[in-house]
Backbone bond lengths (Angstrom), bond angles and torsions (degrees), N, CA, C in turn:
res aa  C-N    CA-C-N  psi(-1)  N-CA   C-N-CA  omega(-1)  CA-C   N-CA-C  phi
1 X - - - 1.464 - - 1.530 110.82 -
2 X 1.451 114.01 -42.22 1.220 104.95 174.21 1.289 125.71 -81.39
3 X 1.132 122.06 -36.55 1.657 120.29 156.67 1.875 103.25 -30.50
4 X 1.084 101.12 -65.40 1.814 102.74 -159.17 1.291 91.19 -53.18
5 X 1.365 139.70 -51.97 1.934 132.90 -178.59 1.420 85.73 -47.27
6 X 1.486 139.76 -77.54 0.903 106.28 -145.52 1.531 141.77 -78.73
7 X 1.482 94.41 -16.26 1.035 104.47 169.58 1.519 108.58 -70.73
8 X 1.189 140.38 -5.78 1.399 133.33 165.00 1.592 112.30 -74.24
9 X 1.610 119.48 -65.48 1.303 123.19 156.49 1.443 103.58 4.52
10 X 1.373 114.80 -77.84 1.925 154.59 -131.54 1.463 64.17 -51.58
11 X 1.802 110.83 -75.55 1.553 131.61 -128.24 1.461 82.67 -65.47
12 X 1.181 156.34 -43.03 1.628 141.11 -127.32 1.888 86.31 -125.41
13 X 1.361 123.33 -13.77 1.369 102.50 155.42 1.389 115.58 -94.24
14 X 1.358 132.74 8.20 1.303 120.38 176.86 1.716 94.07 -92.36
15 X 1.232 93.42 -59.72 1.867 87.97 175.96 1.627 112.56 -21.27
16 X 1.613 123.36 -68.01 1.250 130.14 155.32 1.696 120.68 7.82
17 X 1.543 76.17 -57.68 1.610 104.88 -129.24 2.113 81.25 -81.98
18 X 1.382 106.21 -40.65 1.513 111.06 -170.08 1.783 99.92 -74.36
19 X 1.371 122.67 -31.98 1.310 116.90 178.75 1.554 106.94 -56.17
20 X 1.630 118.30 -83.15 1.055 126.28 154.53 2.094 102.47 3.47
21 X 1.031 107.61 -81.67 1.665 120.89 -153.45 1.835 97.95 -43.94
22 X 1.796 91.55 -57.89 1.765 93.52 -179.50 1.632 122.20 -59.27
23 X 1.649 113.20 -23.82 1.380 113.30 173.76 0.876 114.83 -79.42
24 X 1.751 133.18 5.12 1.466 136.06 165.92 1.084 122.54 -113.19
25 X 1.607 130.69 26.65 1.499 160.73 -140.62 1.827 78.02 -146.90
26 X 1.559 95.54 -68.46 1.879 87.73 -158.74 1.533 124.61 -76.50
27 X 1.795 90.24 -11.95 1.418 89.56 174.43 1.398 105.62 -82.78
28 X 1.059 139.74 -37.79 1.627 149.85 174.59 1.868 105.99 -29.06
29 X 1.356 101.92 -56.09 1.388 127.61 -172.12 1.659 107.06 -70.00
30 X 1.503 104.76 -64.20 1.746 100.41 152.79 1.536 117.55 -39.44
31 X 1.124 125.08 -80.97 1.676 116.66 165.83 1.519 118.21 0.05
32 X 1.601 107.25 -57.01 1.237 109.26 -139.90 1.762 104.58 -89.95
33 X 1.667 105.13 -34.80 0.906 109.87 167.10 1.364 130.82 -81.17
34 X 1.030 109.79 -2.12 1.783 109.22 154.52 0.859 125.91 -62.93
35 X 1.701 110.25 -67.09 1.435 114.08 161.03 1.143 156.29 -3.99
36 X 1.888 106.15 -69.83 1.073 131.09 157.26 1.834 109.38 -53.99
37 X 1.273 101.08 -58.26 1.879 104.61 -170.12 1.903 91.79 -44.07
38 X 1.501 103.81 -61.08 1.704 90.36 -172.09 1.555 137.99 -64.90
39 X 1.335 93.99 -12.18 1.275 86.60 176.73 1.756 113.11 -122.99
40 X 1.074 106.00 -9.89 1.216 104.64 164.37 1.301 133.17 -93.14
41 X 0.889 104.51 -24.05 2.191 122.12 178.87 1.544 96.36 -135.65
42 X 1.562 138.85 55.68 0.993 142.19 161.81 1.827 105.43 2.79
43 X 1.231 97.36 71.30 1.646 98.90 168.93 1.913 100.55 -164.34
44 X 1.238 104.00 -176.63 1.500 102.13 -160.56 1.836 102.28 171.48
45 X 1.606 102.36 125.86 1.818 89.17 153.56 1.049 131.37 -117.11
46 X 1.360 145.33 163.73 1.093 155.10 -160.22 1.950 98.20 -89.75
47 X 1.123 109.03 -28.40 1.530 108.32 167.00 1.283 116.67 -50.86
48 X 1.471 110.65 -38.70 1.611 111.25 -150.02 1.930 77.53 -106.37
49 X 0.948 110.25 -74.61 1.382 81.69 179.19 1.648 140.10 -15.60
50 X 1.453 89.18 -55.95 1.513 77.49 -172.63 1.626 102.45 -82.19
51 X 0.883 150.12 -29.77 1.867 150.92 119.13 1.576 82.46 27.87
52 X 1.349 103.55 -77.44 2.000 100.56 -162.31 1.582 119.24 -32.80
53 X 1.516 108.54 -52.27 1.612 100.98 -170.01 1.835 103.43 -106.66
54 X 1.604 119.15 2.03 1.417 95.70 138.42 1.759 123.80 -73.99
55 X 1.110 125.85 -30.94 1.609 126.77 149.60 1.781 109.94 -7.79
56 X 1.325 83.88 -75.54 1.530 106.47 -157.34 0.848 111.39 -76.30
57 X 1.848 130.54 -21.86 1.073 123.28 159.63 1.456 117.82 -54.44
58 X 1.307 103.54 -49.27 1.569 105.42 162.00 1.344 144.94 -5.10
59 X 1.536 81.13 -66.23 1.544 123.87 164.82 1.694 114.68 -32.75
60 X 1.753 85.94 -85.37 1.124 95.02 -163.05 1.695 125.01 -73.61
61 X 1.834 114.94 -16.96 1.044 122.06 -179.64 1.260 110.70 -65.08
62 X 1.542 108.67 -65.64 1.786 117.79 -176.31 1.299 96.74 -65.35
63 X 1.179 156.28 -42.70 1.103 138.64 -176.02 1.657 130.64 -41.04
64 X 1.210 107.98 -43.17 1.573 135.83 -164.20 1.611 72.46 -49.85
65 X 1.248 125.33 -94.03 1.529 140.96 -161.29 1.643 102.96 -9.71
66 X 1.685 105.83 -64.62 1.682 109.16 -176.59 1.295 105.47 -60.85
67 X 1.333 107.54 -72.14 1.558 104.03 178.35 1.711 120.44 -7.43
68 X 1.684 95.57 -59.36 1.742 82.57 -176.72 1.257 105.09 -70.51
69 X 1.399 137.64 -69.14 1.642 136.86 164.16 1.804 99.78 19.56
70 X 1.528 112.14 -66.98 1.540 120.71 -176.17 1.183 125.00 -85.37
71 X 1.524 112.28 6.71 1.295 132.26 151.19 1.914 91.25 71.16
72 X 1.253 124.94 16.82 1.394 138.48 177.64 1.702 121.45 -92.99
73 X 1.297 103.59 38.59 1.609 126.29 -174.97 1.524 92.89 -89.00
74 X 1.407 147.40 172.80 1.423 156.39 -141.18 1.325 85.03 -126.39
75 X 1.652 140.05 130.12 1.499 141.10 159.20 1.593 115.08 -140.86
76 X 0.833 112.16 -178.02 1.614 117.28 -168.94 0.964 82.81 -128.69
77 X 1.746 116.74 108.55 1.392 120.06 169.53 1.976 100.95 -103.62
78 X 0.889 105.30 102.75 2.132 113.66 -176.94 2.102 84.02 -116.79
79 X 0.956 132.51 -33.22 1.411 114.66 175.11 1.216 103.64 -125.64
80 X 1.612 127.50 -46.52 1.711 118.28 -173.63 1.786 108.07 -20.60
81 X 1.443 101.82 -71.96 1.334 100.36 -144.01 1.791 120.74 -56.02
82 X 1.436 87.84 -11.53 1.755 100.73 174.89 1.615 113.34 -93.66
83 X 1.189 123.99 15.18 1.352 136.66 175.04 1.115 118.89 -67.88
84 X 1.409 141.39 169.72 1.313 133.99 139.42 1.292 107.00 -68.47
85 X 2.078 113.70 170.94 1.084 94.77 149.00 1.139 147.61 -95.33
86 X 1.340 104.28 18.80 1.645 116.20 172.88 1.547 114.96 -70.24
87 X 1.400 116.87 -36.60 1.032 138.24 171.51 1.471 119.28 -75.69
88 X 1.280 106.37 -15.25 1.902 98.87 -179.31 1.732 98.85 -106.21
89 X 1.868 115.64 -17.18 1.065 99.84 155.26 1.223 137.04 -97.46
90 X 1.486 124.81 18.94 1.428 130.92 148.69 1.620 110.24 -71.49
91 X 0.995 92.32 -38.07 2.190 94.66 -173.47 1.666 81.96 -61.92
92 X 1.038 126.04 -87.83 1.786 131.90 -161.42 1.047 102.70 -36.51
93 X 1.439 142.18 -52.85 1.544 146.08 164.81 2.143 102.22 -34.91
94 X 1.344 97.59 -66.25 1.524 94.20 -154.59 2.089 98.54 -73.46
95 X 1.147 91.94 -34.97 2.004 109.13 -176.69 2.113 84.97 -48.26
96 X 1.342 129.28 -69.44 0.980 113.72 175.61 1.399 156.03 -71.12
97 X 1.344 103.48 -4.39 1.251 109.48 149.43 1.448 123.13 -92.41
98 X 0.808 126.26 -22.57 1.624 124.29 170.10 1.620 115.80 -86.82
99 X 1.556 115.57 -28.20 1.614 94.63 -171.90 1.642 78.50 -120.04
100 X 1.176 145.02 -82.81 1.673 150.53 -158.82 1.573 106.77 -16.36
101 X 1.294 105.96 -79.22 1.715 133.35 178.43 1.578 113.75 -52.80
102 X 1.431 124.13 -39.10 0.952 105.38 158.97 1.909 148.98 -89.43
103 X 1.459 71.45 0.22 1.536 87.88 178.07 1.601 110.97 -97.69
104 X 1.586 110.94 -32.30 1.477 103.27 178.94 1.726 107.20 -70.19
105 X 1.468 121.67 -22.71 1.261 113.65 -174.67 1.161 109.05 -74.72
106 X 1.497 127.51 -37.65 1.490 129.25 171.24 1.337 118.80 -51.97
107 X 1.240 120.53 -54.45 1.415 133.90 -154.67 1.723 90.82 -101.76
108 X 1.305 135.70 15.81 1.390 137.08 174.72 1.625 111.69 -112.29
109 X 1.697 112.77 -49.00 1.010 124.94 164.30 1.270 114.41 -76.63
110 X 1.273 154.03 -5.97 1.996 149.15 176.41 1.601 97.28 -98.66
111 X 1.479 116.36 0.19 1.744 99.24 175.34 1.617 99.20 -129.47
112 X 1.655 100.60 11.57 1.732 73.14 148.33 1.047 158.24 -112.59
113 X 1.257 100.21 23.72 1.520 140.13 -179.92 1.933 103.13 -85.90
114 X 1.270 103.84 -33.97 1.369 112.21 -178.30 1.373 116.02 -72.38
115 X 1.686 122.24 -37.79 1.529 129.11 169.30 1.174 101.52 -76.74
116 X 1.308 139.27 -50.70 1.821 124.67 -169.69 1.153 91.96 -38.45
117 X 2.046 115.40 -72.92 1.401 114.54 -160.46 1.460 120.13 -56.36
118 X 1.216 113.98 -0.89 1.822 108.37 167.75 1.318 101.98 -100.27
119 X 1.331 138.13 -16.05 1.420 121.98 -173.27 1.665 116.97 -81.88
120 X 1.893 93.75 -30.69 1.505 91.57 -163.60 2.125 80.89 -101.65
121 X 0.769 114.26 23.09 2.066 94.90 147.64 1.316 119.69 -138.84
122 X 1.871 90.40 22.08 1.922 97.94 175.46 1.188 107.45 49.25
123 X 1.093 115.86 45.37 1.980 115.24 157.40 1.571 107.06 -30.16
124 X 1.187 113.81 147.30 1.760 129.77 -178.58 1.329 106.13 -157.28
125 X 1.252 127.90 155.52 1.461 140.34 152.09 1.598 119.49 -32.05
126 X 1.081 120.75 120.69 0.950 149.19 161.19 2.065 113.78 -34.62
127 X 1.099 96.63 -55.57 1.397 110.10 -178.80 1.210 124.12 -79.75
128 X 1.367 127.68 125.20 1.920 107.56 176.26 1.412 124.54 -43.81
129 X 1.632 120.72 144.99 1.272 94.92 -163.35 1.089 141.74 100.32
130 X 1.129 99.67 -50.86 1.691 117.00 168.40 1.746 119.58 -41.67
131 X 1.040 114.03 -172.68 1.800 118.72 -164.64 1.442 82.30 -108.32
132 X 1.292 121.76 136.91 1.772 124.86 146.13 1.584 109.82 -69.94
133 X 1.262 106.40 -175.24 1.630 133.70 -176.79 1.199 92.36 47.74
134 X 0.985 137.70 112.28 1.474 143.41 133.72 1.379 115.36 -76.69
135 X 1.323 119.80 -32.62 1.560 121.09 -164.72 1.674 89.47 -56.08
136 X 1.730 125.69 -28.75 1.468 108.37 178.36 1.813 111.45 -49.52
137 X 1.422 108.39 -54.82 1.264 94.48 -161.73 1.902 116.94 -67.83
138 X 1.534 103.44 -31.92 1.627 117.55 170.81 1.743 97.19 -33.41
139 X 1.319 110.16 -72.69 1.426 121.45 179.85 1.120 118.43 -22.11
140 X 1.169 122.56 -81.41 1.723 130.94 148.74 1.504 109.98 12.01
141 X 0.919 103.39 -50.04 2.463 116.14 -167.01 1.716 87.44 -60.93
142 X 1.551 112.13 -77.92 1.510 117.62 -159.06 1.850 87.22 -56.43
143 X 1.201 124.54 -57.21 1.666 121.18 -146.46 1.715 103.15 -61.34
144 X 1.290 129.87 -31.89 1.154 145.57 168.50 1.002 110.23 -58.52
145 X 1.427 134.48 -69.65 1.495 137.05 -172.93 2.093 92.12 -60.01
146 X 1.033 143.25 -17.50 1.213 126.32 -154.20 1.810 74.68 -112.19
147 X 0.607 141.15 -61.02 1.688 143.89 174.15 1.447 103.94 -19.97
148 X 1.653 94.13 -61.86 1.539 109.90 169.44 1.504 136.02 -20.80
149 X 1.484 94.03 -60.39 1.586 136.48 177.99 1.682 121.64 -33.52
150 X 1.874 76.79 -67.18 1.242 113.28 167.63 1.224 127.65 -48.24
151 X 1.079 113.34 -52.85 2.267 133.55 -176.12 1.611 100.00 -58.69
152 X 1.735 95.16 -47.09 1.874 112.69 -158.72 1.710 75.03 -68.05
153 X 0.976 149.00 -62.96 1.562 138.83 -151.71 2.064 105.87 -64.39
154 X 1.097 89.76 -38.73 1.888 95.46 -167.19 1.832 98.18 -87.94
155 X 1.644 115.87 -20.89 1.642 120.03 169.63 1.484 106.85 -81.80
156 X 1.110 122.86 -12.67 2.118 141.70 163.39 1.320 83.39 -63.01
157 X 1.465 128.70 -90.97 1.031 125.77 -111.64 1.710 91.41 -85.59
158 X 1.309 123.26 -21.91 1.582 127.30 -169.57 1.387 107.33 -54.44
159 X 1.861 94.71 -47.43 1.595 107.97 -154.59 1.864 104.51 -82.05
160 X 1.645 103.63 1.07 1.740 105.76 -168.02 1.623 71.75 -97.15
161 X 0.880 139.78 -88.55 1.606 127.08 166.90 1.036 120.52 26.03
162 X 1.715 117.20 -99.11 1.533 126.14 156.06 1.638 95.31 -25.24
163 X 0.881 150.05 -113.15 1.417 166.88 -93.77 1.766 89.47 -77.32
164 X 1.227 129.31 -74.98 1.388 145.74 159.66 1.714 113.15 -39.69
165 X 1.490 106.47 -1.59 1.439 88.43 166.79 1.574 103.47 79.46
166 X 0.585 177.78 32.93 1.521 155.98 -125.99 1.763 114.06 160.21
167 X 1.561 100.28 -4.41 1.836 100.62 171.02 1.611 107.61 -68.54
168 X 0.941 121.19 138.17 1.588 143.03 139.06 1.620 112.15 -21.93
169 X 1.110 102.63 -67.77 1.679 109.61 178.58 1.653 102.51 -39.91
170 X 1.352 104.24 -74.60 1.348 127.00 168.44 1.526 108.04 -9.48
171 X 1.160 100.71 -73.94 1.448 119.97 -161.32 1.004 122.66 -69.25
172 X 1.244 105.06 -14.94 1.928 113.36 167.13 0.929 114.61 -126.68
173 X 1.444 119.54 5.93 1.615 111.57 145.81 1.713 123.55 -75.24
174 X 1.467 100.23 -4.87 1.842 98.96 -165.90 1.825 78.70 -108.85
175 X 1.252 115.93 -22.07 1.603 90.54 -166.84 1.770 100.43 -84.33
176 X 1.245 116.08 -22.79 1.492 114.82 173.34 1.575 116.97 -64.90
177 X 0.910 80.35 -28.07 1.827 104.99 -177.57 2.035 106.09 -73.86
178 X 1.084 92.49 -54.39 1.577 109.79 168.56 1.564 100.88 -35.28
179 X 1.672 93.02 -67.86 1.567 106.13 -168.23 1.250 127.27 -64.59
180 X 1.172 117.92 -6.96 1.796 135.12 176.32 1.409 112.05 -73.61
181 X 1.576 104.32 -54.27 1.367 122.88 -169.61 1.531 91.85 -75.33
182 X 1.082 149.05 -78.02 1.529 154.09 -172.86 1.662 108.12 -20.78
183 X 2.043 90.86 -54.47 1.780 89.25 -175.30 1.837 113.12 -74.71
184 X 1.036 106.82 -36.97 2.090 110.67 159.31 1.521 99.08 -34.27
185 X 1.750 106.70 -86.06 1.564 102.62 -160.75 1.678 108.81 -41.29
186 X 1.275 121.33 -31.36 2.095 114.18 -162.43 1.732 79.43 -85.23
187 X 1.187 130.18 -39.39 1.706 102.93 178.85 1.172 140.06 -83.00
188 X 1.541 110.07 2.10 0.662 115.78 159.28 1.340 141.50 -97.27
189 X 1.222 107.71 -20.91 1.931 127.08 166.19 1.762 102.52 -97.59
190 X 1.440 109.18 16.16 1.755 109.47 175.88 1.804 101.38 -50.26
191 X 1.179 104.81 -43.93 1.897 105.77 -163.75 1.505 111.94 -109.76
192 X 1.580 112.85 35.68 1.247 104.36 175.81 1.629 98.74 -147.68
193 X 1.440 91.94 167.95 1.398 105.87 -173.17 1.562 102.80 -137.84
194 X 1.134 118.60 154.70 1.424 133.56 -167.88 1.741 98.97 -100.93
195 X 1.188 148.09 120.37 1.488 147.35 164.75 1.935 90.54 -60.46
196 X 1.396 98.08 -166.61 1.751 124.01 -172.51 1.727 83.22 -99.32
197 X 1.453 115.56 -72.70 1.617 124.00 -161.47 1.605 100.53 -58.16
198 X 1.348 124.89 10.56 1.601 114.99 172.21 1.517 109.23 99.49
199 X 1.346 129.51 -18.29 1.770 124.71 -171.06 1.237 81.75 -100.67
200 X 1.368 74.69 151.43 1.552 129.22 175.24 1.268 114.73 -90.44
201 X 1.543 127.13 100.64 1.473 112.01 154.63 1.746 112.67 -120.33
202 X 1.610 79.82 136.29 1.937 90.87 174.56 1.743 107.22 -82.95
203 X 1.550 73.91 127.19 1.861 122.35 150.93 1.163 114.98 -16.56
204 X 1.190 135.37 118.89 1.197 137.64 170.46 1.896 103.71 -78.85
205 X 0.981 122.68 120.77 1.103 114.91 -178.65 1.488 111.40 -84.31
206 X 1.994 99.37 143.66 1.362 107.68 -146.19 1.701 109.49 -78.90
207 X 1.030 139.88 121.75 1.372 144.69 146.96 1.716 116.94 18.65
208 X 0.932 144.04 100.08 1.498 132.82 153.68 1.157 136.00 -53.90
């Protein structure tokens, strides 16, 4: 049962994870065509410009969610990395309920008061030119932290996994592991034979 959560989790942070990917395809392409417009045909809009760091907001909001999924968040590992992993998935277990969960609920619920108030006075750019609706990108703050939520629940259930013995990852990392050591020991006793009285004599290796 818990495998199947997580492997569901998995599926709805890769989704994440592919949105994120294409909004860094189009921002690339935005980039590029600015660029070129400014310096090559001295022209440029303020649409596409500002396009760039709603992009990236993109980026960086929905992202947070995958990011944890890959467990590739920024940490000060001074003991983690010498842990077991039974032990680094109790830290990830307790690290998210005490610091993850309570901070995405705070900082998820205090900005949504901030997108209503851009939706209902149609916030817009400042600049002529500029992109309307902003309340889209405001939105982004609460929808991220709730994305967030989500990952921190299916990054629970991975690390009770690890912890219980019972992850996937796990499990085919020890059976590959199995299989390393297995193919060493047959190459290494390939040319020998064991006698009855305990000696060892090596194998003449056989003829081709």
């Amino acid at each position: 049962m818990l495998l199947k959560l997580e492997r569901g989790f998995d599926k709805f942070a890769n989704f994440i994870g592919t949105i994120t990917a294409i909004a860094m395809v189009l921002m690339i392409l935005n980039v590029f065509y600015d660029v070129v417009m400014r310096y090559f045909f001295k022209s440029g809009s303020i649409a596409m410009q500002e396009m760039e760091w709603h992009l990236f907001s993109v980026i960086i909001l929905i992202g947070i969610a995958y990011t944890l999924k890959e467990d590739g968040h920024v940490r000060v590992d001074l003991i983690y990395d010498k842990l077991t992993p039974r032990k680094k998935a109790m830290i990830n277990m307790i690290g998210s309920i005490i610091f993850i969960l309570p901070i995405a609920i705070l900082v998820g619920l205090s900005s949504i008061d901030n997108a209503v108030e851009a939706f209902h006075s149609m916030e817009q750019s400042g600049d002529p030119g500029g992109l309307p609706y902003r309340w889209i990108v405001k939105s982004l703050i609460p929808l991220s932290f709730l994305l967030l939520i989500i990952t921190t629940v299916g990054f629970f259930i991975k690390n009770l996994n690890v912890y219980k013995g019972i992850s996937e990852e796990s499990s085919n990392y020890n059976l590959k592991e199995d299989m390393q050591h297995l193919k060493c020991d047959l190459e290494e006793h390939r040319f020998h034979i064991v006698n009855i009285d305990g000696k060892e004599d090596e194998e003449q290796e056989s003829k081709k």
